[in-house]
VOBARO-634154 format. One record per atom (N, C-alpha, C): residue number from 1; atom name; x, y, z. Coordinates in nm, 2 decimals, decimal comma. Atoms other than C-alpha are relative to their C-alpha. Example, Ala and Ser with C-alpha at 12.3 -4.5 7.8 and 13.67 -1.06 7.14 Angstrom:
+------+------+--------+--------+--------+
! resi ! name !      X !      Y !      Z !
+------+------+--------+--------+--------+
!    1 !    N !   0,09 !  -0,12 !   0,00 !
!    1 !   CA !   1,23 !  -0,45 !   0,78 !
!    1 !    C !   0,09 !   0,12 !   0,00 !
!    2 !    N !  -0,09 !  -0,11 !   0,00 !
!    2 !   CA !   1,37 !  -0,11 !   0,71 !
!    2 !    C !  -0,08 !   0,11 !   0,08 !
+------+------+--------+--------+--------+
***
This chain:
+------+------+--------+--------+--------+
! resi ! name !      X !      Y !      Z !
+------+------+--------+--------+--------+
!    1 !    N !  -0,08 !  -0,01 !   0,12 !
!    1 !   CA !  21,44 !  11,16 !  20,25 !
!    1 !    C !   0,13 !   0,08 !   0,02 !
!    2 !    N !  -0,10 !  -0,04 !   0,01 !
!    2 !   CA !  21,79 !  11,25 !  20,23 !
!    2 !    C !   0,07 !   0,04 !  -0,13 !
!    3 !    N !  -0,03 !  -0,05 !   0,08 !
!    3 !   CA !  21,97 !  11,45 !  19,99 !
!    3 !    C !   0,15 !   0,05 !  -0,01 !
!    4 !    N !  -0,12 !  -0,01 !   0,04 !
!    4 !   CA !  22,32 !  11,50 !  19,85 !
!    4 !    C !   0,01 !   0,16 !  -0,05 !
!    5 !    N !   0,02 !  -0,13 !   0,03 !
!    5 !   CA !  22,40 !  11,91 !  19,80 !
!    5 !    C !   0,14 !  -0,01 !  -0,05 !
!    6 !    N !  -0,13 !  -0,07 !   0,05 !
!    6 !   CA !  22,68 !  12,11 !  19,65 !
!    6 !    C !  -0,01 !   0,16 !   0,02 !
!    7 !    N !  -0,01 !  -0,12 !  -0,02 !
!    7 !   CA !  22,75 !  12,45 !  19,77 !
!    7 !    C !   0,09 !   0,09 !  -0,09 !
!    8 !    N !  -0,11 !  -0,08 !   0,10 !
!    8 !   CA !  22,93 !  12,73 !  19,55 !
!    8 !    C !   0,00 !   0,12 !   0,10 !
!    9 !    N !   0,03 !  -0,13 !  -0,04 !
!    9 !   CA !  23,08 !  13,01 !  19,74 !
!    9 !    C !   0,00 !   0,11 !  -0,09 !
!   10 !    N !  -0,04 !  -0,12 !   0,08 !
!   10 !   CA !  23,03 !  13,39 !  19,60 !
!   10 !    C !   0,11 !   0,04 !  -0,04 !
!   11 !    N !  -0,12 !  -0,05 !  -0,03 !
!   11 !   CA !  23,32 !  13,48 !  19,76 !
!   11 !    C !   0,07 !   0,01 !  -0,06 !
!   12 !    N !  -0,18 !   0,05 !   0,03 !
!   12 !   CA !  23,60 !  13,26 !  19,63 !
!   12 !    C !  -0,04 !  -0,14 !  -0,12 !
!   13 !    N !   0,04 !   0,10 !   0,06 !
!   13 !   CA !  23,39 !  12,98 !  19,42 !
!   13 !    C !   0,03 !  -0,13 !   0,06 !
!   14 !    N !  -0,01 !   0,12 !  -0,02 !
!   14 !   CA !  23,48 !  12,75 !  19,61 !
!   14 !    C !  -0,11 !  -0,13 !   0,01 !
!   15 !    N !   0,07 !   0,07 !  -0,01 !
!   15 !   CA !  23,29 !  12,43 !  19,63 !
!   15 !    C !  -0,03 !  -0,08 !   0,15 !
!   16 !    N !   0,03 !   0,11 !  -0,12 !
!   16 !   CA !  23,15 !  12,24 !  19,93 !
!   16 !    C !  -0,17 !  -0,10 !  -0,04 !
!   17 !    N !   0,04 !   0,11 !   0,03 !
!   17 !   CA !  22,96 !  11,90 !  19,91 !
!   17 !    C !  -0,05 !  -0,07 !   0,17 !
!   18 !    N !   0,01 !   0,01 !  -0,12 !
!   18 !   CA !  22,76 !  11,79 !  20,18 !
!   18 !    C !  -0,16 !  -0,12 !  -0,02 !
!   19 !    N !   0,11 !   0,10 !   0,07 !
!   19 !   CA !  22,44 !  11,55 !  20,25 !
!   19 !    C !  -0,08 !   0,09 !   0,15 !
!   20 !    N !   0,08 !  -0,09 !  -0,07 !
!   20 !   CA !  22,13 !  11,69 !  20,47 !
!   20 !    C !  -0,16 !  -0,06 !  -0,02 !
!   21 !    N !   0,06 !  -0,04 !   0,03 !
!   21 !   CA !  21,78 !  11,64 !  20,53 !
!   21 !    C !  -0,07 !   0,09 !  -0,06 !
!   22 !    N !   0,06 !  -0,12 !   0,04 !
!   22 !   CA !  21,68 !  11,95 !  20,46 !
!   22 !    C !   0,10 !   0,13 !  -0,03 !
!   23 !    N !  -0,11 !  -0,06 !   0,07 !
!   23 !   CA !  21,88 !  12,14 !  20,22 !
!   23 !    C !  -0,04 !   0,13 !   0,04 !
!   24 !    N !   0,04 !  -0,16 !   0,01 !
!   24 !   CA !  21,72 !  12,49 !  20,21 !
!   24 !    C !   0,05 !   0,06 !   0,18 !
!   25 !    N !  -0,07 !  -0,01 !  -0,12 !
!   25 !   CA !  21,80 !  12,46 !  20,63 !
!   25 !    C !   0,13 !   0,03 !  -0,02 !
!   26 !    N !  -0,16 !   0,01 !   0,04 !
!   26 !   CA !  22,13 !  12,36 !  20,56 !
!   26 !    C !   0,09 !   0,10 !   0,01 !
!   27 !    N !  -0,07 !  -0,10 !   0,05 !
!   27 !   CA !  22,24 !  12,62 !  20,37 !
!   27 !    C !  -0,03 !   0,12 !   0,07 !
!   28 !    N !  -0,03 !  -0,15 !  -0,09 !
!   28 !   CA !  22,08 !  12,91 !  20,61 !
!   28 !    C !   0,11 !  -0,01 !   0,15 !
!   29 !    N !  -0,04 !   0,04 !  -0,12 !
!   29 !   CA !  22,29 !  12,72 !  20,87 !
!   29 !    C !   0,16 !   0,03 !  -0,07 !
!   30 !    N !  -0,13 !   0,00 !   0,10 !
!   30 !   CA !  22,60 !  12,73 !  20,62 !
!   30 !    C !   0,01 !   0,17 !   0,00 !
!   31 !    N !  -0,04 !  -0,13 !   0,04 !
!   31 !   CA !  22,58 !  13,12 !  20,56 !
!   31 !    C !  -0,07 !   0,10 !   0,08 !
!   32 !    N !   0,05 !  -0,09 !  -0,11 !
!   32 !   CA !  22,43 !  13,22 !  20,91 !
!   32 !    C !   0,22 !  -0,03 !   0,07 !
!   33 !    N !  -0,12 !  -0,01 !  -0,02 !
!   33 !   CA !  22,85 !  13,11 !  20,96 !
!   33 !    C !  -0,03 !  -0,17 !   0,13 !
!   34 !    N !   0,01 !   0,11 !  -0,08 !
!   34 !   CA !  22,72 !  12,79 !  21,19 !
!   34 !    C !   0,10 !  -0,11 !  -0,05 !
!   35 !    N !  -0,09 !   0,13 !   0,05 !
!   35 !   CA !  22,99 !  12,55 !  20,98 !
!   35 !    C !   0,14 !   0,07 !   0,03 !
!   36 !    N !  -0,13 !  -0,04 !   0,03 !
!   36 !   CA !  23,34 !  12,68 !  21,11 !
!   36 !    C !   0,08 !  -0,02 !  -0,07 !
!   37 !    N !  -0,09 !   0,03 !   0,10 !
!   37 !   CA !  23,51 !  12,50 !  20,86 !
!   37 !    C !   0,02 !   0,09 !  -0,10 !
!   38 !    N !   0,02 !  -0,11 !   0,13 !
!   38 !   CA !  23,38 !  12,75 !  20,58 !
!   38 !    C !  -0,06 !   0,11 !   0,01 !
!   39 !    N !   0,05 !  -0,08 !  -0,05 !
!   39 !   CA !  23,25 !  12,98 !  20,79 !
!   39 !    C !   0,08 !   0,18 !  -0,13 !
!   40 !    N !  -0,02 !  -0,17 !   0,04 !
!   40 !   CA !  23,49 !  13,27 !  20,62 !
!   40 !    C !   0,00 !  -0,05 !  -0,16 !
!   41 !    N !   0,02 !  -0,05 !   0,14 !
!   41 !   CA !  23,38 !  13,17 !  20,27 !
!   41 !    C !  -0,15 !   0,04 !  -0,05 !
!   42 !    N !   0,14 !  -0,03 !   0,04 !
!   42 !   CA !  23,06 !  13,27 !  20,30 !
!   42 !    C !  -0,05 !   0,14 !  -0,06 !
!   43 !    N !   0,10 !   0,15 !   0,00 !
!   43 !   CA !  22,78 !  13,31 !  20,14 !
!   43 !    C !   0,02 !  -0,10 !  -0,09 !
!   44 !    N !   0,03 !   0,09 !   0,14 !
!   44 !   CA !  22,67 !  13,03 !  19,93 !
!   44 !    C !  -0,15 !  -0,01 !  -0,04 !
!   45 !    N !   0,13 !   0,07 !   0,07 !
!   45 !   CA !  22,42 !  12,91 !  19,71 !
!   45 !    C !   0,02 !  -0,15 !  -0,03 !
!   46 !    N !  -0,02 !   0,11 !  -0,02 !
!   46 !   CA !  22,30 !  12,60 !  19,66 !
!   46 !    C !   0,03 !  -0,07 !  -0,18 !
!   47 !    N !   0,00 !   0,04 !   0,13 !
!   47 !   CA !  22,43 !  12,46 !  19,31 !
!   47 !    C !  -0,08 !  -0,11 !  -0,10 !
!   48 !    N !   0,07 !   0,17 !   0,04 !
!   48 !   CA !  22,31 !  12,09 !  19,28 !
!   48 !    C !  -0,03 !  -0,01 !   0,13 !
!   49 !    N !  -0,01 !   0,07 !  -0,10 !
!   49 !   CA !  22,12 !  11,90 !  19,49 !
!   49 !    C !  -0,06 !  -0,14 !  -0,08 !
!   50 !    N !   0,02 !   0,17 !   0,01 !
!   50 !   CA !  22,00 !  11,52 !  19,48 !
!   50 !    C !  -0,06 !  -0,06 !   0,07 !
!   51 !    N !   0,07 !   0,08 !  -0,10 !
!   51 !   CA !  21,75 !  11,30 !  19,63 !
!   51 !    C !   0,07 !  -0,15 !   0,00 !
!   52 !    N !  -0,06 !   0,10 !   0,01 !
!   52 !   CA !  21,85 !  10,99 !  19,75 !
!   52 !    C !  -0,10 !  -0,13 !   0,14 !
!   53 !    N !   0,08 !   0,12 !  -0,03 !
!   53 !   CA !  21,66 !  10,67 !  19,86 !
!   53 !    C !   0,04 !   0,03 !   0,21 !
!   54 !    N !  -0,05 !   0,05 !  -0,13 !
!   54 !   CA !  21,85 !  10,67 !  20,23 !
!   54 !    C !   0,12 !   0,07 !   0,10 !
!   55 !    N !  -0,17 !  -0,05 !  -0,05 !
!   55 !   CA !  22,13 !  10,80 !  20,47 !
!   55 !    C !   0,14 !  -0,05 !  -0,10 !
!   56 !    N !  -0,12 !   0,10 !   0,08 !
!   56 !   CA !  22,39 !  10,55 !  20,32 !
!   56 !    C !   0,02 !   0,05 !  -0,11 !
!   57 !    N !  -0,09 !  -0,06 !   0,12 !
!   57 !   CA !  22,33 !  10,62 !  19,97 !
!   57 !    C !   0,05 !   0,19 !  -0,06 !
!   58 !    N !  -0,03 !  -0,09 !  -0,01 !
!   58 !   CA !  22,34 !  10,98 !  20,01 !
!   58 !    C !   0,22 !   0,02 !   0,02 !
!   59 !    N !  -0,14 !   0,04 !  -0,03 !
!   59 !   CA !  22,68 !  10,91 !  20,22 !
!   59 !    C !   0,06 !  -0,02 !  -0,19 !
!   60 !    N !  -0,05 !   0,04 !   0,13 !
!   60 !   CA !  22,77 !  10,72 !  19,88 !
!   60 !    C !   0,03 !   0,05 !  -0,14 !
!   61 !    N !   0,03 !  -0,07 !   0,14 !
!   61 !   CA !  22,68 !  10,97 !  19,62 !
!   61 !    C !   0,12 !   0,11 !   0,08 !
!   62 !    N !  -0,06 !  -0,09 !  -0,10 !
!   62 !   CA !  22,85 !  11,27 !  19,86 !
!   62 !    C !   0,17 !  -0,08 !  -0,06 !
!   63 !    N !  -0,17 !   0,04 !   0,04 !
!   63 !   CA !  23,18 !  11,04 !  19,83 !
!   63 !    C !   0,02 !   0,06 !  -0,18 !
!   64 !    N !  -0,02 !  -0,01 !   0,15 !
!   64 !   CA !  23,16 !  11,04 !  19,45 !
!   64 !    C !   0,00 !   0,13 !  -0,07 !
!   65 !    N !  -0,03 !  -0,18 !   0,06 !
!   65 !   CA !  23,09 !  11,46 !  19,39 !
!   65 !    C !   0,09 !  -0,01 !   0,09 !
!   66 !    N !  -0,13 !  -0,02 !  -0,03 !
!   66 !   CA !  23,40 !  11,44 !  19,63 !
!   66 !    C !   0,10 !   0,00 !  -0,05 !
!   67 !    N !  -0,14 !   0,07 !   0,08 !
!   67 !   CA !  23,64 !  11,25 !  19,40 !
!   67 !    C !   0,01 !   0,11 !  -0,12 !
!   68 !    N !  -0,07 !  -0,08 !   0,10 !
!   68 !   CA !  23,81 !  11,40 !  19,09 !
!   68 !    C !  -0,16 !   0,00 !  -0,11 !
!   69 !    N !   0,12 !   0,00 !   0,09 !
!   69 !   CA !  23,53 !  11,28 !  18,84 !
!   69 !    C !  -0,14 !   0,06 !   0,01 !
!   70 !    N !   0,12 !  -0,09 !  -0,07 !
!   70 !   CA !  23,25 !  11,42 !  19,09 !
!   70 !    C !   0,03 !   0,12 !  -0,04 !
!   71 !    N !  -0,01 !  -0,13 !   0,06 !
!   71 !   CA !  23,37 !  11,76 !  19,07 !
!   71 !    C !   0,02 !   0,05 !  -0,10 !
!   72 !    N !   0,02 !  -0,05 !   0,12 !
!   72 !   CA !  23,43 !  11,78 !  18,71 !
!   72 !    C !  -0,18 !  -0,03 !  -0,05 !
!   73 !    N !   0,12 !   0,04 !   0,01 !
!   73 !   CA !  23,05 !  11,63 !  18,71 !
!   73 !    C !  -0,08 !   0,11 !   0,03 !
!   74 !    N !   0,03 !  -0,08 !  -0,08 !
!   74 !   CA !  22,97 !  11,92 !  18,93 !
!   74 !    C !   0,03 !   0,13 !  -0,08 !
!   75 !    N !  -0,05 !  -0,11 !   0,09 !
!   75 !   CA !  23,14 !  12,17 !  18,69 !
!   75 !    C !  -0,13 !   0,07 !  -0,10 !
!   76 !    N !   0,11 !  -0,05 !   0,17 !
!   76 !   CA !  22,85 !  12,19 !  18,41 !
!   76 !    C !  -0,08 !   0,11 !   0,10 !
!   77 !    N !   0,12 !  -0,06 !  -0,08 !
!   77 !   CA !  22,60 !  12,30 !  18,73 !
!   77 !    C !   0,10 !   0,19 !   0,03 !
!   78 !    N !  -0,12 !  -0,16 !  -0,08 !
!   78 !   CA !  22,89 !  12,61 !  18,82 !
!   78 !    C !  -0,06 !   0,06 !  -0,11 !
!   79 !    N !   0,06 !  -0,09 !   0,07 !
!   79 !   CA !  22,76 !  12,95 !  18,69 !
!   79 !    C !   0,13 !   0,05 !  -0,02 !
!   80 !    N !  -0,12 !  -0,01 !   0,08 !
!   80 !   CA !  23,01 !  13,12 !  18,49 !
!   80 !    C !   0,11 !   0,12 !   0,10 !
+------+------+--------+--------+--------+
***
């Protein structure tokens, strides 16, 4: 099973969007600093996540909380 996530950092709020078997991994792999890309906005939590039938539609869903409409989609789940 594959699954579509959304990360929120503490730090800076920022958002990151990602797909993963295993989410709860993931994210100790995200805020042990193993992702250089966001490595200095750590930590995070996990905001949304999503099950998804497959690799692909994961991929698919992933694109869509990327686009404009996704992340306003993504907005309701943001803590204040």
């Amino acid at each position: 099973m594959w699954y579509v996530y959304a990360l929120q950092s503490i730090k800076d709020k920022h958002l990151y969007i990602g797909i993963s078997e295993n989410t709860n991994e993931r994210l100790k792999q995200h805020n042990s600093g193993m992702t250089r890309s966001i490595k200095h906005r750590r930590p995070f939590v996990i905001i949304y996540q999503e099950k998804c039938k497959s690799r692909i539609d994961a991929r698919k869903r992933e694109k869509y909380l990327k686009s404009g409409i996704g992340r306003e989609f993504l907005k309701k789940y943001m803590p204040p």
